[in-house]
N, C-alpha and C positions, 0 to 999 in steps of 0.2 A: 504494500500500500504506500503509496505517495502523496506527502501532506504538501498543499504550496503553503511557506509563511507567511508569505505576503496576506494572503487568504488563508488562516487557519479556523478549524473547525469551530462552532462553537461549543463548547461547555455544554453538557445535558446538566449541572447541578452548579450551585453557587454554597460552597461551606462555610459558614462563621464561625469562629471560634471565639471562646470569652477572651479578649484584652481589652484594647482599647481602639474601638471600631471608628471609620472615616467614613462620615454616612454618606456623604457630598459620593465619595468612590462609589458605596454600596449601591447606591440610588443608579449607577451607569450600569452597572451589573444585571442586577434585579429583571428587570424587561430583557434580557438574553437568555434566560434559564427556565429547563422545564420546572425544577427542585429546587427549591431555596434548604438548606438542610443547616438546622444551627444546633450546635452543643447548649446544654444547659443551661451554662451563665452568659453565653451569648444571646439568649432567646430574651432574657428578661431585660438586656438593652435593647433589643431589637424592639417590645414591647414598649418601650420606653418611649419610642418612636413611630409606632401604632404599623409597627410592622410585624404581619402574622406569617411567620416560616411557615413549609409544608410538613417539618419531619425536625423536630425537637426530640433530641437523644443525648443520654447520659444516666447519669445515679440520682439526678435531680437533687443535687444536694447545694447546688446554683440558683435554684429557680425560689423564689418564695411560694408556697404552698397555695395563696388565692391566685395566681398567675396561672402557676399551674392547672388550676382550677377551670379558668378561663380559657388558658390556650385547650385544654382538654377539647373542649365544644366548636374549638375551629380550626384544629390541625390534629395530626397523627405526634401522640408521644409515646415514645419509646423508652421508657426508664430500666437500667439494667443495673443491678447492684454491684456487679463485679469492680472489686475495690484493685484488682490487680492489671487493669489496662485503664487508660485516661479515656477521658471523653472524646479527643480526637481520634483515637483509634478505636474507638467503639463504631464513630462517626463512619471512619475508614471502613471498616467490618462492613457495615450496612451498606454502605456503596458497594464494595465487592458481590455481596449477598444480593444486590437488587440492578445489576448488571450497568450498573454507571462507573465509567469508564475516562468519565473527563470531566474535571470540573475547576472553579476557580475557590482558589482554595485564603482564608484568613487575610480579612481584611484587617491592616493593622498602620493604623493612625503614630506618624512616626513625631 
């Protein structure tokens, strides 16, 4: 297979991770992706912003429990308790496992 860069694919999935997110960035992103897919304590910035991801995963030990609550009712969460892999490769796992294959990964506001 042959990618041109000039013209590269887009992204089936856009990952947030908890830091310190560049929403100005996010916002270009956002409208290119079929999946918006944020870790735990990203999702409650992302809320912050009245941005509702498609796929919120992690131990939910991020998120405050009435959020939780909320996003419940308007996305897919995935809470896994396994204290021995991070959220991001929880995140990673479900991409593997749900055949997404490309995406833009942690926006981070420098």
């Amino acid at each position: 297979m042959t990618i041109d860069l000039r013209n590269p694919p887009i992204p089936q999935a856009l990952l947030v991770l908890n830091g310190i997110i560049d929403f100005e960035v996010l916002a270009r992103y956002v409208p290119n992706v079929q999946l918006v897919i944020s870790t735990d304590g990203a999702a409650a910035q992302l809320y912050s912003q009245e941005i509702v991801p498609s796929v919120v995963i992690g131990d939910m030990d991020s998120l405050p429990k009435h959020i939780v609550g909320v996003l419940s009712k308007l996305t897919r969460i995935i809470s896994l308790n396994d204290q021995d892999t991070t959220d991001f490769e929880k995140a990673l796992i479900f991409c593997k496992e749900n055949g997404i294959s490309s995406f833009y990964r942690c926006l981070r506001k420098l």
